[in-house]
DSSP file (Angstrom, degrees, kcal/mol; ACC not computed):
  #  RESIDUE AA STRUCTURE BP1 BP2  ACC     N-H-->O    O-->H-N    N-H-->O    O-->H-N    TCO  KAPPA ALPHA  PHI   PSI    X-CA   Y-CA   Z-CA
    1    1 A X     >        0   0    0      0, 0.0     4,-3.2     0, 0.0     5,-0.2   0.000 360.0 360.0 360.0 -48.8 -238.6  -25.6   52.5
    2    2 A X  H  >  +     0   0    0      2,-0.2     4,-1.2     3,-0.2     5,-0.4   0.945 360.0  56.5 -57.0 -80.2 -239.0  -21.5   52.6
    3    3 A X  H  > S+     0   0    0      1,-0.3     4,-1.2     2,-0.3    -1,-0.1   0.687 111.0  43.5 -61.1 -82.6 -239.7  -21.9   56.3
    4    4 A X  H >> S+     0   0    0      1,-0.2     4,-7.9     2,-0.2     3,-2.7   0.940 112.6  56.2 -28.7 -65.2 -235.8  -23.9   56.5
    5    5 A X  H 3X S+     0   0    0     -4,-3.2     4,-1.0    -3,-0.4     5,-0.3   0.949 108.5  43.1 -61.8 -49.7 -234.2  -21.3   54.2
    6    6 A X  H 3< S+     0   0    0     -4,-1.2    -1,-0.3     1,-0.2    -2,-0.2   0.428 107.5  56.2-101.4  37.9 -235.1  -18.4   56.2
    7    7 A X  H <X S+     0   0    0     -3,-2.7     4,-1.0    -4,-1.2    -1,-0.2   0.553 115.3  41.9 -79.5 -35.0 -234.2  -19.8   59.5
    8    8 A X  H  < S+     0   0    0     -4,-7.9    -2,-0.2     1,-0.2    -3,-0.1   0.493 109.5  56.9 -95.1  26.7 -231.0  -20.3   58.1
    9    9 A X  T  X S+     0   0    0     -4,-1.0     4,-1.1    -5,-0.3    -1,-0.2   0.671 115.8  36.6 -58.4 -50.7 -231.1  -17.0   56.4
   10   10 A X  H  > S+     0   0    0     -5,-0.3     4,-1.3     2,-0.2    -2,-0.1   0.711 115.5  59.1 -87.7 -30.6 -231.6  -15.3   59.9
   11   11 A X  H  X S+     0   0    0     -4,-1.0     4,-1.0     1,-0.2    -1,-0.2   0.890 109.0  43.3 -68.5 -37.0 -229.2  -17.9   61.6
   12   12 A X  H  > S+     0   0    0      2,-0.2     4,-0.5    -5,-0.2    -2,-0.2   0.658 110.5  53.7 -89.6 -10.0 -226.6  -16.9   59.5
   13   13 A X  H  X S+     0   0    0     -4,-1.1     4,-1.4     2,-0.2    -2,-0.2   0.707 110.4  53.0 -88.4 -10.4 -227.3  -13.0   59.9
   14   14 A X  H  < S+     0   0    0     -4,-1.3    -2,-0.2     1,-0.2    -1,-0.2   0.859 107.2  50.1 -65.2 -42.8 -227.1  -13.6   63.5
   15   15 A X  H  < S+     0   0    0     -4,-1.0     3,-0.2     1,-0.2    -1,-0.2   0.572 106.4  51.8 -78.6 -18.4 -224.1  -15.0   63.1
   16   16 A X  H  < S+     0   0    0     -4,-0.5    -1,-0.2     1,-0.2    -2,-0.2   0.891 102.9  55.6 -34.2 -67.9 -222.8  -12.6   61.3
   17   17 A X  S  < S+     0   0    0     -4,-1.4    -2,-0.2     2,-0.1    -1,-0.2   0.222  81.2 153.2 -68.4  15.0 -223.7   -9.6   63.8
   18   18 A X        -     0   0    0     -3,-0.2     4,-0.3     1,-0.1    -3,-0.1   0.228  57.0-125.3 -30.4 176.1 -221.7  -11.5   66.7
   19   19 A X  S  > S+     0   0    0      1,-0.1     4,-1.5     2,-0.1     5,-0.4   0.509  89.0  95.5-106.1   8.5 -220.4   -9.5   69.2
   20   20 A X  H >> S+     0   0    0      1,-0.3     4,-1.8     2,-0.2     3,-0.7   0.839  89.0  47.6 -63.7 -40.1 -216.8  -11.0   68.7
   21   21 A X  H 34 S+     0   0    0      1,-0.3    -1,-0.3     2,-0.3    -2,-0.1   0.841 108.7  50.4 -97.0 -62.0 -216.0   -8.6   66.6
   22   22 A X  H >> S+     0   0    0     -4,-0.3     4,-1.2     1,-0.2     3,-1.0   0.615 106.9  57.8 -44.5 -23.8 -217.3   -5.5   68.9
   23   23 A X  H <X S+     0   0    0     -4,-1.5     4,-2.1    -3,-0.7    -2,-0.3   0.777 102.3  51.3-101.9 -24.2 -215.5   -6.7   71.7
   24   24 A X  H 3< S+     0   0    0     -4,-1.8    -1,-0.3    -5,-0.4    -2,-0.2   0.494 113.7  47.2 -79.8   8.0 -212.3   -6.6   69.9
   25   25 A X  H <> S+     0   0    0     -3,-1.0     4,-0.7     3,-0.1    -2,-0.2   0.566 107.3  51.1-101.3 -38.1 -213.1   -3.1   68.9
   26   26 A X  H  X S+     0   0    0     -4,-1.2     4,-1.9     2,-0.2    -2,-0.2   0.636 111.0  54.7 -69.4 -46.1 -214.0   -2.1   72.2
   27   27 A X  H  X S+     0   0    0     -4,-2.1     4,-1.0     2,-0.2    -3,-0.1   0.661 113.0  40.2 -73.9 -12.2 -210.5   -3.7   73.4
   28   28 A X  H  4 S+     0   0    0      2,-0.2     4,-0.2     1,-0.1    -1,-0.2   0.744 105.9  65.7-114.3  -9.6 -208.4   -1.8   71.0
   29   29 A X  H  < S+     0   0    0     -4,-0.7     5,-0.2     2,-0.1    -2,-0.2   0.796 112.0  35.4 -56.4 -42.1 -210.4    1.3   71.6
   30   30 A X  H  < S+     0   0    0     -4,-1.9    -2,-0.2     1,-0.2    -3,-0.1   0.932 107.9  57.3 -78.7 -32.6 -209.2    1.4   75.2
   31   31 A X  S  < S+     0   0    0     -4,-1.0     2,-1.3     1,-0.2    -1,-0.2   0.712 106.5  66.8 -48.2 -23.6 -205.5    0.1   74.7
   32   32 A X  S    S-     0   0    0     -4,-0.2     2,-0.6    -5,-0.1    -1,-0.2  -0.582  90.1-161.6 -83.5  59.5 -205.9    3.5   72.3
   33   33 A X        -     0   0    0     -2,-1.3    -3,-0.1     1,-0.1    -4,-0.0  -0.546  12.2-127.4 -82.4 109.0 -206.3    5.5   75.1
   34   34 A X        -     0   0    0     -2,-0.6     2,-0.6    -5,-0.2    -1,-0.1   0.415  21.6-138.5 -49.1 122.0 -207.8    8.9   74.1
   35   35 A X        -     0   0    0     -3,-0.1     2,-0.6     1,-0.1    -1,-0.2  -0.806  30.7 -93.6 -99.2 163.2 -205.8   11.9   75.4
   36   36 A X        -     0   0    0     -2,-0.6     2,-0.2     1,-0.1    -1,-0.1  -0.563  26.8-143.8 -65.7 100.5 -207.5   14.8   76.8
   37   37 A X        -     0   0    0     -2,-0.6    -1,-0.1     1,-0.2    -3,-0.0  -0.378  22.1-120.6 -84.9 134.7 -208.6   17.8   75.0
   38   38 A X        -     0   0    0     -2,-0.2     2,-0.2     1,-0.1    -1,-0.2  -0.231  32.1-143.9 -76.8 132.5 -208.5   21.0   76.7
   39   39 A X    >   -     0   0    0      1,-0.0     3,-3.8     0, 0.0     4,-0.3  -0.831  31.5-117.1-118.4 159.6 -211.5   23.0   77.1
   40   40 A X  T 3  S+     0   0    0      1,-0.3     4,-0.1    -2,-0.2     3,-0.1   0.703 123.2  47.4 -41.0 -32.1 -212.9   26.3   77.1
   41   41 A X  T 3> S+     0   0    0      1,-0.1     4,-1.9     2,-0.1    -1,-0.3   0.189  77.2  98.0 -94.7   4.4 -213.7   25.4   80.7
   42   42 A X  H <> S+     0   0    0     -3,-3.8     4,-1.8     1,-0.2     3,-0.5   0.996  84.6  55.5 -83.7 -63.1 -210.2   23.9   82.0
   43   43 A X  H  > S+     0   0    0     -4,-0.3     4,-2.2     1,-0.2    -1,-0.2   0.740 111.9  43.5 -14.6 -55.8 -209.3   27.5   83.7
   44   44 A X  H  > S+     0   0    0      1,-0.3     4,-1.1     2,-0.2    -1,-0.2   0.905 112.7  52.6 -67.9 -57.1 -212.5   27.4   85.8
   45   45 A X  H >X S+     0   0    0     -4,-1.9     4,-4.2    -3,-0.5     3,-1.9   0.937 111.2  41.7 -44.9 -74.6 -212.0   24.1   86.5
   46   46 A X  H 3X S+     0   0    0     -4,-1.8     4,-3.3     1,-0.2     5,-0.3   0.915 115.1  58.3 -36.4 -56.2 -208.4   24.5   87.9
   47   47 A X  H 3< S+     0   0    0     -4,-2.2    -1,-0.2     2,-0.2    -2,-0.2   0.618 107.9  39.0 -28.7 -38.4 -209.8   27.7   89.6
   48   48 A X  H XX S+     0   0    0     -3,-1.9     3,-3.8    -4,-1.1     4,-1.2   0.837 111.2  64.6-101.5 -61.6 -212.7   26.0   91.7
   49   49 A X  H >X S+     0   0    0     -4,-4.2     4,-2.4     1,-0.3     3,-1.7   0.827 108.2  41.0 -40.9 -62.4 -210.0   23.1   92.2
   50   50 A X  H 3< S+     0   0    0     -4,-3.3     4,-0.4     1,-0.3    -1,-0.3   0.662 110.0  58.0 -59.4 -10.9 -207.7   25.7   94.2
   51   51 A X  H <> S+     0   0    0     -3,-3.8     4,-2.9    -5,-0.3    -1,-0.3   0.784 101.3  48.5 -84.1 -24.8 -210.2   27.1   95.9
   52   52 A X  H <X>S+     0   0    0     -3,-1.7     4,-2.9    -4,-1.2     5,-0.8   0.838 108.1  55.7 -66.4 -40.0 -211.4   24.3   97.5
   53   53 A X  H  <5S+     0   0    0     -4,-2.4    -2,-0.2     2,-0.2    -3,-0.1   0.874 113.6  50.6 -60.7 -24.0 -207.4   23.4   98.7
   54   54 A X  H >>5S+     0   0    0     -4,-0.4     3,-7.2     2,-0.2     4,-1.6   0.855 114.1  41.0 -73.4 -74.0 -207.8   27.3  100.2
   55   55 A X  H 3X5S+     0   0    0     -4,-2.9     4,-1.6     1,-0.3    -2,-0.2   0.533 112.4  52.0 -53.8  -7.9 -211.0   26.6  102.0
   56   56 A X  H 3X5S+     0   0    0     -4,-2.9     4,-1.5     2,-0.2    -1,-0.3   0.621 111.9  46.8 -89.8 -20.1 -210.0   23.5  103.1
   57   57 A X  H <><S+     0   0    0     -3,-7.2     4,-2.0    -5,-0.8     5,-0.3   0.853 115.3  46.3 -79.2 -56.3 -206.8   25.2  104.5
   58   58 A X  H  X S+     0   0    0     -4,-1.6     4,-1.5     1,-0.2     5,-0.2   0.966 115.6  51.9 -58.3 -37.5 -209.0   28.1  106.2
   59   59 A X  H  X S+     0   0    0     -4,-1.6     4,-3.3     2,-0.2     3,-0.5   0.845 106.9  42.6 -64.0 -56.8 -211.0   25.6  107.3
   60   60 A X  H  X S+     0   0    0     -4,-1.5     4,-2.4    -3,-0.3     5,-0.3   0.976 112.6  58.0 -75.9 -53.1 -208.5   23.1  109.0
   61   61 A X  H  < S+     0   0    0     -4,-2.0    -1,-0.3    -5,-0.3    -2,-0.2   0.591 106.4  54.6 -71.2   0.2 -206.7   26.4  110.7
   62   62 A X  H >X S+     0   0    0     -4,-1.5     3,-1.9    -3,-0.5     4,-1.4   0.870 106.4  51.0 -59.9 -72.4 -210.6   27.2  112.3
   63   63 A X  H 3X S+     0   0    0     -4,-3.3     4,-1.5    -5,-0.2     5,-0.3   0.858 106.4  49.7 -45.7 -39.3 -210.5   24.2  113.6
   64   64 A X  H 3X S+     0   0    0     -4,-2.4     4,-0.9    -5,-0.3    -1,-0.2   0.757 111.7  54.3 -59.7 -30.5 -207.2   24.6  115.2
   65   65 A X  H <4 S+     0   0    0     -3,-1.9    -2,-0.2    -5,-0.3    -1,-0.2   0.629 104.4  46.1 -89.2 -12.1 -208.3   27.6  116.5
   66   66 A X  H >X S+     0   0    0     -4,-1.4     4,-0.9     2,-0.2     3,-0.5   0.834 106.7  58.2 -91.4 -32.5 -210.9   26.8  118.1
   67   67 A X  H 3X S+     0   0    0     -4,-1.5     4,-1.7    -5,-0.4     5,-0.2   0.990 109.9  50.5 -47.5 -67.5 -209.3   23.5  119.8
   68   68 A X  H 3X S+     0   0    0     -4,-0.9     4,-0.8    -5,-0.3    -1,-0.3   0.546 111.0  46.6 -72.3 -14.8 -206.9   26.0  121.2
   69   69 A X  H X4 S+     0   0    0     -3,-0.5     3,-2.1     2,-0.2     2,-1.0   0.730 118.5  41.5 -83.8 -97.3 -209.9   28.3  122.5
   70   70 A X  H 3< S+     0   0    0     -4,-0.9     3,-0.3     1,-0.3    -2,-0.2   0.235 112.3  52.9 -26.1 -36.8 -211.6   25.3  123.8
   71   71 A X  H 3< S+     0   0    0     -4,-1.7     2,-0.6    -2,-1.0    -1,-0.3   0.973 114.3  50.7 -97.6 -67.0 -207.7   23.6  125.4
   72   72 A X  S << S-     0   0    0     -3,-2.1    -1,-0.3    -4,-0.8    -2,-0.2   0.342 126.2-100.4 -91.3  22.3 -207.5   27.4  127.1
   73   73 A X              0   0    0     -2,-0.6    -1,-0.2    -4,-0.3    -3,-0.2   0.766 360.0 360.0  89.6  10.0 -211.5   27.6  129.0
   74   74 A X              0   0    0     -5,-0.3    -4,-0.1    -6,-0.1    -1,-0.1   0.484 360.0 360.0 -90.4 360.0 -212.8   29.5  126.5
């Protein structure tokens, strides 16, 4: 008789804890979508972003120059 009641003592805490419950929490946490808070670090950030867009511009006009040494015998 103990041995029945707390398997359905443990059956029913199980059944509690589902995950139904989390996953509907989880779904209205993303339909909620967080917006983004600006950090100490969002200058830097921007900073390194434009720097790459240079080097990738000096970069592409090396290569252009060098085609065009290469296209003239050089």
């Amino acid at each position: 008789m103990t041995r029945s009641l707390a398997l359905a003592a443990c059956v029913s805490l199980l059944a509690a804890c589902s995950s139904h419950k989390a996953e509907d929490e989880a779904t209205h946490q993303a339909a909620a979508a967080p917006v983004r808070q600006k950090t100490v670090f969002d200058d830097q950030l921007k900073a390194l972003e434009k720097a790459k867009a240079v080097q990738k511009t000096v970069d592409d006009a090396a290569k252009a120059q060098q085609k065009a040494i290469d296209d003239n015998g050089g």
